[in-house]
C-alpha positions in Angstrom: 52.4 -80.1 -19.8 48.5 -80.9 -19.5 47.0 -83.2 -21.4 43.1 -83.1 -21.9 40.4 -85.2 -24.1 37.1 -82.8 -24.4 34.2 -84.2 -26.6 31.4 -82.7 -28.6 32.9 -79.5 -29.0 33.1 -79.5 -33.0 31.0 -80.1 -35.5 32.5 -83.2 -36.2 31.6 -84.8 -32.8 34.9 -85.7 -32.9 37.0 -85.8 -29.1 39.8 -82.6 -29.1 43.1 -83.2 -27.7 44.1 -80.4 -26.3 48.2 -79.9 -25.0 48.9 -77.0 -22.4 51.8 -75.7 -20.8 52.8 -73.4 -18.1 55.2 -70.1 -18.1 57.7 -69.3 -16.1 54.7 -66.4 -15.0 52.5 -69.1 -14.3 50.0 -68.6 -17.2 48.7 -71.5 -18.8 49.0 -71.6 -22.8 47.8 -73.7 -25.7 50.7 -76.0 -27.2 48.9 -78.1 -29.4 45.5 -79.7 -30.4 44.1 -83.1 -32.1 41.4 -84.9 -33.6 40.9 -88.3 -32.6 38.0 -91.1 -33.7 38.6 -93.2 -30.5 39.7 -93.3 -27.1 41.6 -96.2 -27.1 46.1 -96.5 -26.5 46.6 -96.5 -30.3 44.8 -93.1 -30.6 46.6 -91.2 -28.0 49.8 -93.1 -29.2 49.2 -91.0 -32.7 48.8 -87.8 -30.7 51.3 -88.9 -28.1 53.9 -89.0 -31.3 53.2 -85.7 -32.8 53.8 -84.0 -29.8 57.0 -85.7 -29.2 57.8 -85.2 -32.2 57.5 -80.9 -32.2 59.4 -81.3 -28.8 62.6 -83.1 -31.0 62.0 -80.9 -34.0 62.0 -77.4 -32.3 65.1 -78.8 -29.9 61.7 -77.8 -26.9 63.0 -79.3 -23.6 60.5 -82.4 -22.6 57.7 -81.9 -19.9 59.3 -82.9 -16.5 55.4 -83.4 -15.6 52.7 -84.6 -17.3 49.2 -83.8 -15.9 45.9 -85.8 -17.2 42.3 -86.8 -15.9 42.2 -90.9 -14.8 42.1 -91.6 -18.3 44.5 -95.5 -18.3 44.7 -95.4 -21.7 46.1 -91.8 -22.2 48.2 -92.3 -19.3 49.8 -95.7 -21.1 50.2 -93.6 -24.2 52.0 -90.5 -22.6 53.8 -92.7 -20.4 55.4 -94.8 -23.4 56.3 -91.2 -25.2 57.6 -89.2 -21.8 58.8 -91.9 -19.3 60.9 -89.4 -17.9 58.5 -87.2 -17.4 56.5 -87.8 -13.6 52.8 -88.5 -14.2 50.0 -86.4 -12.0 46.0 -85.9 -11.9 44.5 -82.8 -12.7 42.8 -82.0 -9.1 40.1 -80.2 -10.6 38.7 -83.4 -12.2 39.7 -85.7 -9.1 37.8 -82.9 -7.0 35.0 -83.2 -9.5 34.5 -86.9 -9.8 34.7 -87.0 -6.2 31.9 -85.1 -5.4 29.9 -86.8 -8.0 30.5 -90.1 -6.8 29.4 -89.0 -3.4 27.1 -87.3 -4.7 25.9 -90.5 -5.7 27.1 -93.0 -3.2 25.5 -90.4 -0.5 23.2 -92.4 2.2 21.3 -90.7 4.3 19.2 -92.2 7.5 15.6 -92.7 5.3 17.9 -94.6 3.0 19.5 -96.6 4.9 16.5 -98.3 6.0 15.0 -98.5 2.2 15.9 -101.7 -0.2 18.1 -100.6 -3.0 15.7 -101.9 -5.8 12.8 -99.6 -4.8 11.4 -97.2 -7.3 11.9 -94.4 -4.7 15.7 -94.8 -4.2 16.3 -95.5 -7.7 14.9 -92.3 -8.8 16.7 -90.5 -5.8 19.4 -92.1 -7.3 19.0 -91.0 -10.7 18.5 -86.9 -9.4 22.3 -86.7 -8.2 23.6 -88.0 -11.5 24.8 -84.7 -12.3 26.5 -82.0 -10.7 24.1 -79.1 -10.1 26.1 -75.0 -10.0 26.5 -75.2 -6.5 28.3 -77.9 -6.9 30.4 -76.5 -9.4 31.5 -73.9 -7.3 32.3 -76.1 -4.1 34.8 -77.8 -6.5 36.4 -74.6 -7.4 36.1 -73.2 -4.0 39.4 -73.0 -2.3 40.2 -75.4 0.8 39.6 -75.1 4.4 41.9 -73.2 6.6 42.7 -75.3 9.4 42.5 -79.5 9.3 41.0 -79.9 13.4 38.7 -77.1 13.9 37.0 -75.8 11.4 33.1 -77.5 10.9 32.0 -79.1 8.1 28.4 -80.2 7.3 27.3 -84.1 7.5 26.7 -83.9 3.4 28.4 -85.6 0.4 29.9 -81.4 0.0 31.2 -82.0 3.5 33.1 -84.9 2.1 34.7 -82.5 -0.7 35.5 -80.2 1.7 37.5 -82.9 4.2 39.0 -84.3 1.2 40.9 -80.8 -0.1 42.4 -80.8 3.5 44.1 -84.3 2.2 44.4 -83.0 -1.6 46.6 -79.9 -0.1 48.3 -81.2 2.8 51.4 -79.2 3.6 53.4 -82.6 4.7 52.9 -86.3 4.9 51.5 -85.9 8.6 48.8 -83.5 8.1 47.7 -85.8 4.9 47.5 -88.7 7.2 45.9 -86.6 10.0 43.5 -84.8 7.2 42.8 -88.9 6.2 42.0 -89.9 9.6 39.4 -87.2 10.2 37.3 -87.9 6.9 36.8 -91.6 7.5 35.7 -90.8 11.3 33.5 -87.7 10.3 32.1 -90.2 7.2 32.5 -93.3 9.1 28.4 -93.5 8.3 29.6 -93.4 4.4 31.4 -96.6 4.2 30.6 -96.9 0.1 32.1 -93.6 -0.7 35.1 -94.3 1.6 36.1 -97.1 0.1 35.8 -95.3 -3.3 38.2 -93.0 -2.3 40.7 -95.7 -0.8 40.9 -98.2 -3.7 40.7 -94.8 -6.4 42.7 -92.1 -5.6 44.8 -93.5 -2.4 46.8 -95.9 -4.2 47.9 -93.3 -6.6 48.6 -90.1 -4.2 51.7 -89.5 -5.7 50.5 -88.1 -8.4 48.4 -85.9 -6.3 48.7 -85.1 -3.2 50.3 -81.9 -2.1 52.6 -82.9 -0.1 54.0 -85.3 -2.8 54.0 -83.4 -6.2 55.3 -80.1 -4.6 58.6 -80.2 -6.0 57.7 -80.1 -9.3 56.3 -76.6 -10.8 52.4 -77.7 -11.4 51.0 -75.1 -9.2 48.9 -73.1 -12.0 47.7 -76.4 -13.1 46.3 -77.3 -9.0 
């Protein structure tokens, strides 16, 4: 099951929790919804409840997987209701908030010579707060082909592009090869590199290919 928190999408202003699931066809349906006033434990705990509680009252088997953004305090919640269930990270958002950040993080040669408290970089700064539509679509876009020959360019959207060769590495070996490659290639981008290591790294079992494969989240990937 996916778990999601969207916001301003009702008059209300209120965030909607949204619960998915996945057929045995591999089409994604709508299992429940919610209506929150905060984002803190207690609140998902309430939504967290009802949901467990029309798995026990319809006699509906329990997720073996629950999927969620990097939300701690959803994943606390779900976690105390499902602790059976493995945890995981929606890639689309990890793929999202990774190119954002080096989006942001992104140093080029000018900058690198500039002080960070001039008007210039701050405003530079300011410009790649948001994800323009080609962006968008690099996220969605599917991954490279091969991990040691294909080119990428020496741009925060080469960095996505290196990093879905780690996200949807076959084995263990090829993530660690696919690993290697992005902080040599990047070796220039030492603030978004150590984004990635103390973010996502740490917690690639709940996202990496070659980890999660055994469990049936593929139309969720």
């Amino acid at each position: 099951m996916s778990f999601d928190n969207t916001y301003n999408t009702n008059r209300f202003k209120l965030p909607l929790f949204q619960v998915t699931g996945q057929t045995c066809l591999k089409s994604v349906y709508n299992a429940a919804f919610g209506l929150i006033d905060n984002e803190r434990r207690e609140g998902f705990q309430f939504l967290a409840e009802g949901v467990r509680f029309l798995n026990e009252r319809h006699a509906i088997q329990l997720p073996d997987v629950v999927i969620t953004d990097y939300d701690e305090q959803m994943k606390a919640a779900l976690g105390h209701q499902f602790p059976d269930s493995q945890q995981q990270l929606c890639i689309h958002h990890i793929n999202a908030n990774l190119l954002l950040n080096a989006k942001r993080k992104w140093k080029d040669a000018k900058e690198e010579g500039a002080n960070e408290s001039d008007s210039d970089s701050d405003s530079n700064r300011r410009s790649r707060a948001a994800l323009s539509s080609r962006d968008v679509e690099a996220v969605h876009g599917p991954p490279l082909q091969s991990c040691g020959t294909v080119a990428v360019p020496h741009s925060y959207q080469g960095v996505l592009e290196l990093w879905k060769l780690i996200v949807f590495a076959e084995n263990k070996e090829e993530y660690e090869k696919a690993w290697s490659r992005l902080c040599h290639e990047f070796n220039d981008q030492q603030a978004i590199l150590i984004y990635l290591y103390k973010t996502y790294l740490p917690i690639s079992a709940q996202w990496a290919h070659c980890y999660i494969k055994k469990y049936r989240t593929s139309a969720f990937a």
